[in-house]
C-alpha positions in Angstrom: -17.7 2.5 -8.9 -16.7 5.8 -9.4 -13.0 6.3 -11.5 -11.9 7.4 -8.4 -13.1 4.7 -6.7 -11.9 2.3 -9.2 -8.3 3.7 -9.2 -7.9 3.7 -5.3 -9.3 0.0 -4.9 -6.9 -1.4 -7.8 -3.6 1.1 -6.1 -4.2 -0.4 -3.0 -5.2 -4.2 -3.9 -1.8 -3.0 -5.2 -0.3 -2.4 -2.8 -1.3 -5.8 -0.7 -0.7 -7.7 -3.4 3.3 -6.6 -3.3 3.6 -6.7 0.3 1.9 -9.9 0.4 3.6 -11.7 -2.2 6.8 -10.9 -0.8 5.7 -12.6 2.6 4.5 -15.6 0.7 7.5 -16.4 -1.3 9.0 -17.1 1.5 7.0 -19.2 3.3 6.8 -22.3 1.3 10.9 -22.4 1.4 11.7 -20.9 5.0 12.0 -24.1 7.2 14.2 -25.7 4.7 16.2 -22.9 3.8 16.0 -21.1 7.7 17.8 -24.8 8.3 21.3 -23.8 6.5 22.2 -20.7 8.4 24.4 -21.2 11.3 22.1 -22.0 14.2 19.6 -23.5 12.1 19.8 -27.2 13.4 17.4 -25.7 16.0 13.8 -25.8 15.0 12.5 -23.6 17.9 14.5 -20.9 16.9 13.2 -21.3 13.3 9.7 -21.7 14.7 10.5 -18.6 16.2 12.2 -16.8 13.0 8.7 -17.6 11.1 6.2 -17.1 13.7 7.8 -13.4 14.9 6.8 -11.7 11.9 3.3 -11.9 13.3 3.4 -11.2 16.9 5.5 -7.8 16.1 2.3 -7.3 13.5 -0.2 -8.0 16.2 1.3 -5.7 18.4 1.6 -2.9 16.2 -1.8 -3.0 13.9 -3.0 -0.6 16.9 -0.5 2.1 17.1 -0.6 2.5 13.3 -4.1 2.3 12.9 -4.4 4.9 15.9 -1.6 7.5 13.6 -3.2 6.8 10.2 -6.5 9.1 12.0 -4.0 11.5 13.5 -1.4 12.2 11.2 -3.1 10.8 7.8 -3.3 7.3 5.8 -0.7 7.6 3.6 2.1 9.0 5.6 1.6 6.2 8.1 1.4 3.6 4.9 5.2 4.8 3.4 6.1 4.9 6.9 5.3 1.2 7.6 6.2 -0.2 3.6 10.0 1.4 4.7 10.4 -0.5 7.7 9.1 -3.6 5.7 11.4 -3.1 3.5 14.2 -2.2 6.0 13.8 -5.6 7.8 13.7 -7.8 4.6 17.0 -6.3 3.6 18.6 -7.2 6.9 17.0 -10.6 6.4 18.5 -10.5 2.9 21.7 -9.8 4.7 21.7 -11.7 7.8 24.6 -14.3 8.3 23.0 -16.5 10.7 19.6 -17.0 12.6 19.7 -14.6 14.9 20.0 -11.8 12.4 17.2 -13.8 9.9 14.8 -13.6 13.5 15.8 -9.5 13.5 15.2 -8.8 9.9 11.6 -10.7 10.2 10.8 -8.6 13.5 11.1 -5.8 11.5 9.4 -6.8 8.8 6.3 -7.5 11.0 6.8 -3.4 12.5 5.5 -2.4 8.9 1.9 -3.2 10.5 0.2 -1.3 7.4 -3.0 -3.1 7.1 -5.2 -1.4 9.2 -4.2 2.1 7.6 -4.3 0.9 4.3 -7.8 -0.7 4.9 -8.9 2.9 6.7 -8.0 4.7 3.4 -9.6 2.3 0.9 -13.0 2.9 3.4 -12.1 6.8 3.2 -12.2 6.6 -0.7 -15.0 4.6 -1.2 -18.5 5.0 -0.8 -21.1 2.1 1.5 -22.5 0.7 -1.6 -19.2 -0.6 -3.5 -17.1 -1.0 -0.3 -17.3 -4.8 -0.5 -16.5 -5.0 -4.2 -13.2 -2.9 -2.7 -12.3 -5.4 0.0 -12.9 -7.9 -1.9 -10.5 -6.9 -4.6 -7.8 -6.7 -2.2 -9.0 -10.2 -0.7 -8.7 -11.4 -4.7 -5.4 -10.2 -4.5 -4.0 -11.6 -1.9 -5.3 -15.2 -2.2 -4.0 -14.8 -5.8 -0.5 -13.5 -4.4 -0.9 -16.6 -2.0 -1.7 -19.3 -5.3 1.2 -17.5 -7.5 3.9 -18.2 -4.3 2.9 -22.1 -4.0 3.8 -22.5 -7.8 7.4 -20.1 -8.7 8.8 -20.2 -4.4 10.9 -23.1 -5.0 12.0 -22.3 -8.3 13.0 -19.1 -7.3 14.1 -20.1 -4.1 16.9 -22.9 -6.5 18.1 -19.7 -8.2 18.0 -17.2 -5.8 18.1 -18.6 -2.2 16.2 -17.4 0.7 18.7 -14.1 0.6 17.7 -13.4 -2.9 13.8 -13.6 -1.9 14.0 -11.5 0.9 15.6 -9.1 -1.0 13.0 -9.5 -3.7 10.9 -9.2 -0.9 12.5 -5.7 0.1 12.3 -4.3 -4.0 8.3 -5.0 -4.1 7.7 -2.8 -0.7 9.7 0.2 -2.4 7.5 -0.1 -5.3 4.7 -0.1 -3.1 5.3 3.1 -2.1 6.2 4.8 -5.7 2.3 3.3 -6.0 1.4 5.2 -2.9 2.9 8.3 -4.4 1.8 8.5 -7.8 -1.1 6.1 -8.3 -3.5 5.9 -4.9 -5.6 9.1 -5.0 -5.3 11.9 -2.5 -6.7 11.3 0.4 -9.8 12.5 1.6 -9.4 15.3 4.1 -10.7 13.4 7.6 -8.2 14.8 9.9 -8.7 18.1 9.8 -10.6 19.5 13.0 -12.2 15.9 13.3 -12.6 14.2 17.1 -9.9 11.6 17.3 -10.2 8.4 17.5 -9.6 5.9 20.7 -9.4 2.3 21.3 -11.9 2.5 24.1 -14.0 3.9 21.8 -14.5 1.2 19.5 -13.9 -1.5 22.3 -16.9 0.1 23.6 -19.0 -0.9 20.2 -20.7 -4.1 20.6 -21.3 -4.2 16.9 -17.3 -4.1 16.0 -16.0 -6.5 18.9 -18.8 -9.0 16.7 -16.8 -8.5 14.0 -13.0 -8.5 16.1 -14.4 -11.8 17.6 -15.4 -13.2 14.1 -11.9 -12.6 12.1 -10.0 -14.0 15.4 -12.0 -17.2 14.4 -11.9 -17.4 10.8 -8.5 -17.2 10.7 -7.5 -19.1 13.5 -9.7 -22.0 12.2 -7.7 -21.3 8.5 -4.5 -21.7 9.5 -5.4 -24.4 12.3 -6.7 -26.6 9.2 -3.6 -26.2 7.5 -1.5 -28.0 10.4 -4.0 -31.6 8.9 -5.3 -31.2 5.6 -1.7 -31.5 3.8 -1.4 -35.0 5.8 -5.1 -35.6 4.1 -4.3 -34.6 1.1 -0.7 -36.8 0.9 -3.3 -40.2 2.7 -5.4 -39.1 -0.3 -2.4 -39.7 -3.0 -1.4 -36.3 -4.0 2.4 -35.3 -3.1 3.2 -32.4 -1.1 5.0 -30.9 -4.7 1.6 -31.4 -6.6 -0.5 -29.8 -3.9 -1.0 -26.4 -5.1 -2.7 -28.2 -8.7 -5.5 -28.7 -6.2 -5.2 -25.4 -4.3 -5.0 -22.9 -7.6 -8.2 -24.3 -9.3 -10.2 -24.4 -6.4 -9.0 -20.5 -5.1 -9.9 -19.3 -8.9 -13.1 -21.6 -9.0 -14.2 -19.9 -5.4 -13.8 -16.0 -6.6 -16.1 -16.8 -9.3 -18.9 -17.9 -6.7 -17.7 -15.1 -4.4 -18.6 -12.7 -8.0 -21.7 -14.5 -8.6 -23.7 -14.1 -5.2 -22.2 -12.0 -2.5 -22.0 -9.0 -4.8 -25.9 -9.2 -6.5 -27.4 -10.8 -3.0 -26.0 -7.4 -1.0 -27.4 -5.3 -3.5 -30.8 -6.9 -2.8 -30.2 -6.4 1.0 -29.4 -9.9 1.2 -25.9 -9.1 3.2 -26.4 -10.7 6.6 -28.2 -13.6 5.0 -25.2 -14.5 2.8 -22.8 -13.3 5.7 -24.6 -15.9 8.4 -24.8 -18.5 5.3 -20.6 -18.2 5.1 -20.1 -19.1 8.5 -22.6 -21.6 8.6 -20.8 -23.2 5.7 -17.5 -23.4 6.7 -19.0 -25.0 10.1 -20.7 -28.0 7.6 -16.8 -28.0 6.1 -15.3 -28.7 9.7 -17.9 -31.6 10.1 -17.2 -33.0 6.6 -13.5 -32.7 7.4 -13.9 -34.4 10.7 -15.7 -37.0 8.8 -12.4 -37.6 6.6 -10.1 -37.7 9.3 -12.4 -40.1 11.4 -12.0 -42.9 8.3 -10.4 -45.8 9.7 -7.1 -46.9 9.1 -7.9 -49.0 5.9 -9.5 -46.5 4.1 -8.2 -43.7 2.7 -8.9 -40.5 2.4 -11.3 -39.3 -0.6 -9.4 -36.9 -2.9 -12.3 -35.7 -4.6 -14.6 -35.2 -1.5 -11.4 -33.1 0.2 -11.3 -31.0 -2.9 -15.0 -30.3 -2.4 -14.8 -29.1 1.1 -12.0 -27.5 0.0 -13.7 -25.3 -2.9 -16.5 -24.7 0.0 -14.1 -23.6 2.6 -13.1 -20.7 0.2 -16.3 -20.2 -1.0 -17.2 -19.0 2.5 -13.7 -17.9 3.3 -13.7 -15.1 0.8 -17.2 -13.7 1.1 -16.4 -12.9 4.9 -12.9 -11.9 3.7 -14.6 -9.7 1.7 -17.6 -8.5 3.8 -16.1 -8.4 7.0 -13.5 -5.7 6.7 -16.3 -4.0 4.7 -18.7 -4.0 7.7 -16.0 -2.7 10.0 -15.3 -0.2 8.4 -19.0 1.2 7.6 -20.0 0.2 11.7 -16.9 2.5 13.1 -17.1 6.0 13.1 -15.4 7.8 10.4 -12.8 9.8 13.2 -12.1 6.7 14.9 -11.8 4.2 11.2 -7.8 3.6 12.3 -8.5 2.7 15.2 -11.1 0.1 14.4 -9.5 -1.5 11.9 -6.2 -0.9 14.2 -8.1 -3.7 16.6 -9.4 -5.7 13.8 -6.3 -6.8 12.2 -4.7 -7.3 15.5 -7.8 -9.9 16.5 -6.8 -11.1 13.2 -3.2 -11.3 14.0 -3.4 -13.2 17.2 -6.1 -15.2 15.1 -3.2 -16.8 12.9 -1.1 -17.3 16.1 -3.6 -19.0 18.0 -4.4 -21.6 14.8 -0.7 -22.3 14.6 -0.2 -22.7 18.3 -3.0 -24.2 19.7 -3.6 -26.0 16.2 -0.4 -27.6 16.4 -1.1 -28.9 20.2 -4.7 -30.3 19.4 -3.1 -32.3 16.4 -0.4 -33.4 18.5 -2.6 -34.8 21.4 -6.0 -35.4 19.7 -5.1 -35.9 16.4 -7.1 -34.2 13.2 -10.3 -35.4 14.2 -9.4 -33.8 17.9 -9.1 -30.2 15.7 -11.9 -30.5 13.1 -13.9 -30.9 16.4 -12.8 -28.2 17.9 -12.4 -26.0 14.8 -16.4 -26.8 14.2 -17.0 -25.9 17.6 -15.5 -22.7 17.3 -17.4 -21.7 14.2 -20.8 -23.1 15.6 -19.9 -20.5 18.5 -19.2 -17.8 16.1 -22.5 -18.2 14.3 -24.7 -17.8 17.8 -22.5 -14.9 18.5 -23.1 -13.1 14.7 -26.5 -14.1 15.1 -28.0 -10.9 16.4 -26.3 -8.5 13.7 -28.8 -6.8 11.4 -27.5 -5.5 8.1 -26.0 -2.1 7.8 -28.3 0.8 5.9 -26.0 2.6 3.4 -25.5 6.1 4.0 -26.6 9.0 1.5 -23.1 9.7 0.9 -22.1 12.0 -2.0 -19.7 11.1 -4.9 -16.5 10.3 -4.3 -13.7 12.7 -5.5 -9.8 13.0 -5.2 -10.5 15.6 -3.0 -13.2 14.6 -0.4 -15.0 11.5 0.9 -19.2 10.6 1.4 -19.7 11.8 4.7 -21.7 9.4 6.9 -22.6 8.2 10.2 -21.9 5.1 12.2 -24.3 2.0 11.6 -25.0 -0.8 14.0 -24.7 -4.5 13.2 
């Protein structure tokens, strides 16, 4: 990487990694603490408190990503880090649930991923774009581990109030980051064609990719609705959980470092790409095997943690590559937009897992949702199938001032 290049993937892994870590220290806590505000004793409306945050995301990733390639990345990113931080200090505020539900609407309006995923594409040339997204993958997961461990000791000093407006602090010093530490932006929206959602709907290559981050993420959080229920069969307590979470995050980004990076450099992108999804597909089926134990037998700790450590392995490469490929496949005038779509897909991906994972558990139990969550990943890998691996583009050093011109590539 370039310095340039360097300094705008570390700003704006940053800048996740503050947004993000405000979300996450409050999930672990939220049911439990959602449950002392007046109108709390009503789980549906706390159901509704978490789970709003992301359909007011979903809805938005669009409109955002469709302003960041008229009006510019970084406006569009301040805009959005403001109205994240407006809604966590009215959640930080809030008297009762109704407010707490308002506060977490408006928190989900800040729908800044697509534009701050479009900008990181903008200042970064074909060849080191993964290493990018995957930085800002490394960060969130990492944001993710840190929250499991200090959330409920924060949560005994400070409350929910005080994390939320903890929450509010980080997304102001997101956008001091913005200001003085992400480089200029390249200059893309000046006399440029603008971009359209037809126009990437339109792009068989990109709805591959919109249709594979649905599924990855709604077979993620789906396998979160069981595997703490393994995990507690197994013998570990919910409180000792993340022990087996952190090592097995940290232990995955070193296998992530170790192959995605040197294979893609050899041109070996959609083999390790195709290799991800087939492995988190073998992780379903060795899941299913766990939860298909019978009664008298428990649960193998040390075979969970395995598939465990595998699901992340795969998780993170397509973390990191997918975004990547989006973002080299969609034409630089219409990058918002694309990613606009993406991160919605990816929105209504964690809604669906939650939802739909929460009825299959209920009716079919875990083995009922392994099946279905292998199923859903065998499908992915038939649809991927056909993708060839994008050629990188003879694109000129990256400076504060300008970006490698280049042309759309087909998967």
């Amino acid at each position: 990487m370039t310095a340039t290049e360097r300094r705008a993937s570390g700003s704006l892994a940053l800048i996740f990694a503050l947004r993000m870590l405000g979300l996450f220290l409050v999930l672990p806590v939220f049911a439990l603490e959602a449950a002392k505000y007046p109108g709390g004793d009503d789980p549906a409306r706390i159901g509704l408190a978490m789970g709003i945050y992301g359909l007011t995301q979903g809805i938005l990733q669009i409109p955002f990503g469709i302003a960041s390639d008229w009006w510019g990345r970084k406006r569009v990113i301040i805009a959005g880090l403001l109205m994240f931080a407006l809604g966590s200090f009215v959640a930080a505020w809030a008297p009762d649930l109704n407010w707490l539900i308002v506060g977490r609407s408006l928190q989900g309006a800040g729908a800044i991923s697509a534009a701050v995923t479009a900008l990181l594409a903008d200042c970064t040339r074909d060849e080191v774009r993964t290493k990018a997204m995957a930085l800002v993958g490394a960060s969130i997961a990492l944001m993710f581990a840190l929250s499991l461990v200090v959330a409920p000791l924060l949560a005994g000093y400070i409350g929910l109030h005080g994390l939320f407006a903890l929450t509010g602090s980080l997304a102001l010093a997101g956008i001091a980051v913005i200001v003085w530490w992400v480089p200029p932006e390249p200059l893309l929206h000046v006399d440029r064609p603008r971009g359209s959602v037809v126009e990437v709907l339109k792009d068989l290559a990109l709805l591959r990719l919109d249709f594979g981050v649905f599924v990855l993420h709604a077979v993620q959080l789906a396998m979160w609705v069981a595997i703490p229920a393994l995990l507690v069969s197994a013998g570990l307590e919910k409180t000792h959980h993340w022990q087996l979470y952190l090592p097995v995050v940290l232990a995955s980004f070193v296998v992530m470092g170790m192959t995605l990076f040197p294979l893609e450099k050899r041109g070996y992108l959609r083999a390790v790409f195709l290799g991800a999804v087939g492995l988190i597909f073998v992780v379903q089926l060795g899941l299913l095997w766990e939860a298909s134990r019978p009664a008298t037998a428990l649960p193998s700790l040390g075979l969970l943690g395995v598939l465990l450590f595998l699901f992340f392995c795969g998780f993170n490469v397509l973390e990191a590559s997918q975004p990547s490929l989006a973002s080299r496949v969609a034409p630089a005038h219409a990058r918002g937009a694309a990613l606009g779509v993406y991160n919605t897909l990816q929105s209504l991906g964690f809604f669906a897992g939650g939802a739909i994972g929460g009825w299959i558990t209920k009716t079919h139990g875990p083995q009922g949702l392994f099946l279905v969550c292998g199923g859903l990943m065998l499908l992915w890998l038939l649809v991927a199938w056909p993708m060839k691996a994008p050629g990188r583009h003879a694109a000129a050093a990256v400076s504060g001032a300008g970006a490698p011109a280049g042309q759309p590539v087909k998967l």
